[in-house]
C-alpha positions as CSV (number, residue, x, y, z in Angstrom):
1,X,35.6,109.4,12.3
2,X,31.7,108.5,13.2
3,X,31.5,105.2,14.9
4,X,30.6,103.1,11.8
5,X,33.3,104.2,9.7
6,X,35.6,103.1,12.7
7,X,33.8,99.5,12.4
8,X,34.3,99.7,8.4
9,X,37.7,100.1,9.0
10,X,37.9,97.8,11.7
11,X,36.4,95.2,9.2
12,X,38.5,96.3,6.7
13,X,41.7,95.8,8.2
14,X,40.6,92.1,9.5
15,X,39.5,90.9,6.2
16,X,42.5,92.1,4.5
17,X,45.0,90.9,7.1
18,X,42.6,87.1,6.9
19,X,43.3,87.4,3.3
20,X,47.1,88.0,3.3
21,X,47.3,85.3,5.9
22,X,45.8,82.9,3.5
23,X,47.9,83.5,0.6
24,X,51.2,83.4,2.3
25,X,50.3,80.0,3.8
26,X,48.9,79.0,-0.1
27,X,51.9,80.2,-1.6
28,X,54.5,78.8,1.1
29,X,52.7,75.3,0.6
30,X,53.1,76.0,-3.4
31,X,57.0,76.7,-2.4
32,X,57.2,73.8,-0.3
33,X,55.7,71.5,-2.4
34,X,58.0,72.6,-5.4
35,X,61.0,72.0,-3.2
36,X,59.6,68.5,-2.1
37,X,59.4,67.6,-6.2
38,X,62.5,68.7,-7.3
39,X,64.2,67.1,-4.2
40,X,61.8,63.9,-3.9
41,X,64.6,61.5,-5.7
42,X,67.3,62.8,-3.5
43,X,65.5,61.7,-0.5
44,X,66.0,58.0,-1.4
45,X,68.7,56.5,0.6
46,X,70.0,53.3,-2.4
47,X,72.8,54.1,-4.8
48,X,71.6,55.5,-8.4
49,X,72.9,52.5,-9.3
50,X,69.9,50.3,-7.8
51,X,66.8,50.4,-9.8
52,X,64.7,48.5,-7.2
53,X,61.5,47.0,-8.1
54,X,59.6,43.4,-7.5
55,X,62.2,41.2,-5.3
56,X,62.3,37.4,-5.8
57,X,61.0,37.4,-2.2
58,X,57.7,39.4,-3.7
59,X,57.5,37.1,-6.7
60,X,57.3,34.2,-4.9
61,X,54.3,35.3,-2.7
62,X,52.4,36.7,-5.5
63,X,53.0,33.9,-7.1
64,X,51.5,31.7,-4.5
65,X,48.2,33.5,-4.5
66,X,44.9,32.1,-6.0
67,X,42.1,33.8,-7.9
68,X,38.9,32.9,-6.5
69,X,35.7,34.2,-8.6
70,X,34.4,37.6,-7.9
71,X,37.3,38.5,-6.2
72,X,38.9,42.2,-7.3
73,X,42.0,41.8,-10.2
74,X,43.5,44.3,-8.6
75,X,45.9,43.4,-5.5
76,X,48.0,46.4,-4.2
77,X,51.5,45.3,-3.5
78,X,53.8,47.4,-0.8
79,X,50.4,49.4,-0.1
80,X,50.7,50.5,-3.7
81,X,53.6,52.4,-2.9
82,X,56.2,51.1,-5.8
83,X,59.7,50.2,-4.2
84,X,61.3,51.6,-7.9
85,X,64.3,54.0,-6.8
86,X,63.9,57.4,-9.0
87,X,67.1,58.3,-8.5
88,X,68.3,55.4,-11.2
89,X,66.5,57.3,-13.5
90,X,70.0,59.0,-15.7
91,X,68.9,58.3,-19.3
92,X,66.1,57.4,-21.2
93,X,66.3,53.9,-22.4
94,X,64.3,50.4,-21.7
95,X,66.0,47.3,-20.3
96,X,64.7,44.2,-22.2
97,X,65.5,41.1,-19.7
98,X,66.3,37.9,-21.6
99,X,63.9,34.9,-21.6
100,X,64.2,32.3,-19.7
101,X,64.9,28.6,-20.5
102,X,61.3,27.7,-21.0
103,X,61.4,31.0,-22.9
104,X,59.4,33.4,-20.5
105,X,59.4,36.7,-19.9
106,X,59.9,36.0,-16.3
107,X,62.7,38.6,-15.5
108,X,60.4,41.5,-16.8
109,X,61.4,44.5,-18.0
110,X,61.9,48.2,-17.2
111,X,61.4,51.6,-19.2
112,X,62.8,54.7,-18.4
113,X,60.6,57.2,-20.3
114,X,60.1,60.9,-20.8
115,X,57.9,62.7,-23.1
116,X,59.0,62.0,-26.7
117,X,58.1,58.1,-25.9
118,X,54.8,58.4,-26.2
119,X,53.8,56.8,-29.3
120,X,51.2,57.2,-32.0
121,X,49.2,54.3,-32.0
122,X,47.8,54.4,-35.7
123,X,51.5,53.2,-36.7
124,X,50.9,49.9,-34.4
125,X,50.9,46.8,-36.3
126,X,49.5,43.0,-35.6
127,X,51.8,41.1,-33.7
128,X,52.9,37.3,-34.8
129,X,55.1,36.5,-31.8
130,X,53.6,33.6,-29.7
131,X,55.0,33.9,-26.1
132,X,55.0,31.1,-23.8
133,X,51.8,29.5,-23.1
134,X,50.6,30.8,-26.2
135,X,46.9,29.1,-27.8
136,X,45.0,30.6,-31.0
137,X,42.0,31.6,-29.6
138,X,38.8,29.6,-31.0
139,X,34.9,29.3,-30.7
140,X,34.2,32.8,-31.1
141,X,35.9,33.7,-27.8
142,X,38.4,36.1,-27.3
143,X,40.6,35.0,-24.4
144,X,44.2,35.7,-25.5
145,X,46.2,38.7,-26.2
146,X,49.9,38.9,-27.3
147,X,50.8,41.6,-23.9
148,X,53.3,44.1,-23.8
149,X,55.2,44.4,-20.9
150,X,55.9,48.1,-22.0
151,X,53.3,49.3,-23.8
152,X,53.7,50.2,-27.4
153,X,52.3,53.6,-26.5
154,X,55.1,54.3,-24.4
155,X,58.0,53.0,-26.7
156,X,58.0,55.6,-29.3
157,X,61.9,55.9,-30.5
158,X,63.1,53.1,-28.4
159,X,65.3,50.6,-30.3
160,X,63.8,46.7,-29.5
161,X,66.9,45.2,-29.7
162,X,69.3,47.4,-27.6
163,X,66.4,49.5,-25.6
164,X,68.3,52.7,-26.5
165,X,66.5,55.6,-27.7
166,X,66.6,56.1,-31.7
167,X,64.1,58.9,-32.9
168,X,63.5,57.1,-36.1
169,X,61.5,54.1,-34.2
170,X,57.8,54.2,-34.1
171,X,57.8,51.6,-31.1
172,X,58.6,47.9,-30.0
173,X,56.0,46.1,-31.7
174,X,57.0,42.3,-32.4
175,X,59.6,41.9,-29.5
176,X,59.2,38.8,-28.3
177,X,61.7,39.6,-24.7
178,X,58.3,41.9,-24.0
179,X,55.4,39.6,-25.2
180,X,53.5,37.2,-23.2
181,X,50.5,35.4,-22.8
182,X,47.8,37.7,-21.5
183,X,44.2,37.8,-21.2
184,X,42.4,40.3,-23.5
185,X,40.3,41.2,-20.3
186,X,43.0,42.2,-18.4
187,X,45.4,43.6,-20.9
188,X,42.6,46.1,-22.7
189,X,40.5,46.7,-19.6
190,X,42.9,46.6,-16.7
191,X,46.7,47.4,-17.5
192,X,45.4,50.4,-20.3
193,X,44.3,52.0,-16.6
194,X,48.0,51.9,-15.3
195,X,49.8,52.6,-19.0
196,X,47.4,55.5,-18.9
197,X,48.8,56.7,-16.2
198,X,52.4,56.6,-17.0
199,X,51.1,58.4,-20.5
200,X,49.7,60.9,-18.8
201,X,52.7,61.6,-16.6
202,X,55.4,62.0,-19.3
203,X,52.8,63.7,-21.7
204,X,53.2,66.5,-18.6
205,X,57.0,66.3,-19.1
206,X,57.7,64.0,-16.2
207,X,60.5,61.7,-16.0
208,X,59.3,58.3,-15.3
209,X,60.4,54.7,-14.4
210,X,57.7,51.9,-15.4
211,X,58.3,48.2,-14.6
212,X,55.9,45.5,-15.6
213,X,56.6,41.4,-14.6
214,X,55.2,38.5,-15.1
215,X,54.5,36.3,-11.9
216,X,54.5,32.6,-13.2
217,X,53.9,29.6,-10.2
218,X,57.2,27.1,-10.9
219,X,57.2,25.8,-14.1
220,X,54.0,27.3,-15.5
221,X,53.9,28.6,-18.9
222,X,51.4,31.3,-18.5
223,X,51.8,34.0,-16.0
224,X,49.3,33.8,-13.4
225,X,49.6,37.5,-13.0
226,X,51.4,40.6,-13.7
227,X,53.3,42.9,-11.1
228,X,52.9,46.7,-12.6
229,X,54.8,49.3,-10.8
230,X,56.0,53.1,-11.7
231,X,57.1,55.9,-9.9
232,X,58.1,59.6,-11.3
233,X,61.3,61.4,-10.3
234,X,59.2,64.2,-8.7
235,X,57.3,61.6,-6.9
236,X,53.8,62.9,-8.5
237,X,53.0,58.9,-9.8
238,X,53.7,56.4,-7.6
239,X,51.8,52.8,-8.1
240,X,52.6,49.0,-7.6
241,X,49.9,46.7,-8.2
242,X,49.2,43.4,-9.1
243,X,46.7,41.9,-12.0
244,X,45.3,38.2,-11.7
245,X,45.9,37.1,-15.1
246,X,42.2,36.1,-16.1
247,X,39.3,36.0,-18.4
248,X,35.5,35.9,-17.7
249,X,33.7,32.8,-18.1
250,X,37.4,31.2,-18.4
251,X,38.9,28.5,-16.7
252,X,42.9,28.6,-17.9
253,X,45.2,26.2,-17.4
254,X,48.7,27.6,-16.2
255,X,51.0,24.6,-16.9
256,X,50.1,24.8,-20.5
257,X,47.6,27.4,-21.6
258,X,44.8,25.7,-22.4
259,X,41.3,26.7,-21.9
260,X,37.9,26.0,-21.3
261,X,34.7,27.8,-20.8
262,X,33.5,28.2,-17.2
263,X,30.3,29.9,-16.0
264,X,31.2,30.1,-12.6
265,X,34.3,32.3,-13.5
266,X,32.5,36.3,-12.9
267,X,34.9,38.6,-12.8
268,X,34.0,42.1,-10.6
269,X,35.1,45.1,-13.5
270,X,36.9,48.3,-11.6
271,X,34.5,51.4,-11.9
272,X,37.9,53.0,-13.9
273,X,38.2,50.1,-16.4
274,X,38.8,51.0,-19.8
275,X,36.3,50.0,-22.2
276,X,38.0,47.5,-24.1
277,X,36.0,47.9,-27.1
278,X,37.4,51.3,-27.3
279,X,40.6,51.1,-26.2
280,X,41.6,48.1,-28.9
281,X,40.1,49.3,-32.0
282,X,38.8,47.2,-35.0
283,X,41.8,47.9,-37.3
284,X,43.5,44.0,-36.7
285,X,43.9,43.0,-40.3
286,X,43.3,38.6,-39.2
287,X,40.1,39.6,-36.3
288,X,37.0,42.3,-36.0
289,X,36.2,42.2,-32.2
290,X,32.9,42.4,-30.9
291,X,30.6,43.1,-27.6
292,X,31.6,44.2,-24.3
293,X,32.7,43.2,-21.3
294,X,29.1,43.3,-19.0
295,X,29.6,45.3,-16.0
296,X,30.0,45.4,-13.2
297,X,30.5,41.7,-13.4
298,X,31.9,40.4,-16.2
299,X,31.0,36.7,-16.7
300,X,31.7,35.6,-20.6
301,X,35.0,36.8,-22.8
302,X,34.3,39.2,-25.3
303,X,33.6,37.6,-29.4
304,X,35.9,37.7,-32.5
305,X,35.3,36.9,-35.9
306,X,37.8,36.4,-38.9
307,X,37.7,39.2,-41.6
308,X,39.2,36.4,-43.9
């Protein structure tokens, strides 16, 4: 053997053995991280029996806080890190919380969801419910929507009244224990981003828990935000965030949920926002919706006229 085959071999031999090296290490880290999944409820400490979520301690501070214009929707509770315990996850079901005396949604609710709950969203109908707070929106301006806590798109075959699972149920629609009084910005442009999220998780066969409360300051009757948090039992979607409860060009009034227009309310819109325009499609039967919300600072509700 001629000196240059020697170095061909030579090269050979230490490419090959760089190459091996690499895919053990990729496919140990493809074991590992299979073994962290499968085990990643396990590893928390509570009883299956303790679902977690937003404490009354939590509530309170987000309740205290105040929107100021141009300030971000978005606050990240717990580092964004939800304090949900995947281990409670046993069945798939949704726990509907009852209203309180000023007839609130205050408790929130909680959906454990798998695959067959996403829903198809051509079967979604108009919703006549008026949650606390509630105001017909007027003047043109669209500033109210009748929220989900769990969205309909994730309540396919979920009974509203018990929260079991029923195949035969297109979705909770008309519930009023998981209506309230939300903002069309932030309910089509801001909590579609998290639902999303939780769609796309069980749509890849995930087992997930998704909690959504409304924060209200004392005797308030519309929320001044909304705590969303969800985690997957493989540990794959983890979130908890927080969503000011408002509307561009807005001024809202908690205690009662009245409204006025306010040019100094400009609201910064998240690079990831859904495009409410598309996300809430013209097929309301009272409304057509129109316009946009401007980006990247919104600074005037979006316009409505009646088909009727």
């Amino acid at each position: 053997m001629n000196k240059f085959q020697r170095i061909i071999k030579y090269l050979v031999l230490t490419i090959g053995g760089l190459v091996f090296g690499i895919l053990l290490a990729a496919g140990y880290q493809a074991i590992h991280g299979l073994q962290w999944r499968a085990h990643f409820a396990q590893r928390d400490s509570r009883s299956a029996k303790v679902v977690g979520g937003l404490t009354r301690h939590q509530r309170s501070q987000l309740a205290a806080l105040n929107y100021h214009p141009k300030q971000s929707v978005i606050v990240y509770v717990n580092h964004g890190r939800s304090t949900l315990n995947p281990k409670s996850w046993t069945y798939n079901h949704v726990v509907y919380n009852a209203l309180d005396s000023l007839g609130r949604t205050s408790l929130g609710n909680t959906a454990f969801l798998e695959q067959h709950n996403h829903a198809d969203t051509t079967l979604r109908t108009d919703q006549q419910v008026q949650p606390a707070g509630w105001h017909d929106n007027y003047g043109g301006n669209l500033v109210y929507n009748r929220g989900h806590l769990i969205a309909y798109s994730l309540t396919a075959g979920i009974n509203s009244t018990t929260g079991k699972y029923q195949p035969t149920m297109t979705g909770d629609q008309n519930n009023p224990q998981n209506l309230f009084t939300e903002t069309d910005f932030i309910n089509q442009e801001i909590q579609t981003i998290y639902e999303a999220k939780v769609r796309h998780a069980i749509e890849s066969g995930q087992h997930v828990i998704f909690q959504a409360t409304p924060v209200f300051r004392g005797q308030e009757l519309v929320p001044r935000g909304v705590n969303l948090q969800a985690i997957s039992t493989n540990g794959q979607l983890n979130f908890n965030v927080y969503l000011f409860n408002v509307e561009p060009g807005i001024r809202i009034d908690y205690q009662t949920g009245s409204y006025t227009t306010d040019a100094q309310m400009k609201v910064p819109v998240p690079a990831n926002a859904v495009e409410a325009a598309d996300n809430q499609k013209n097929n309301n039967t009272q409304f057509r919706f129109m316009g946009k919300y401007t980006r990247p600072i919104a600074d005037h509700p979006r316009q409505y006229v009646r088909k009727w």
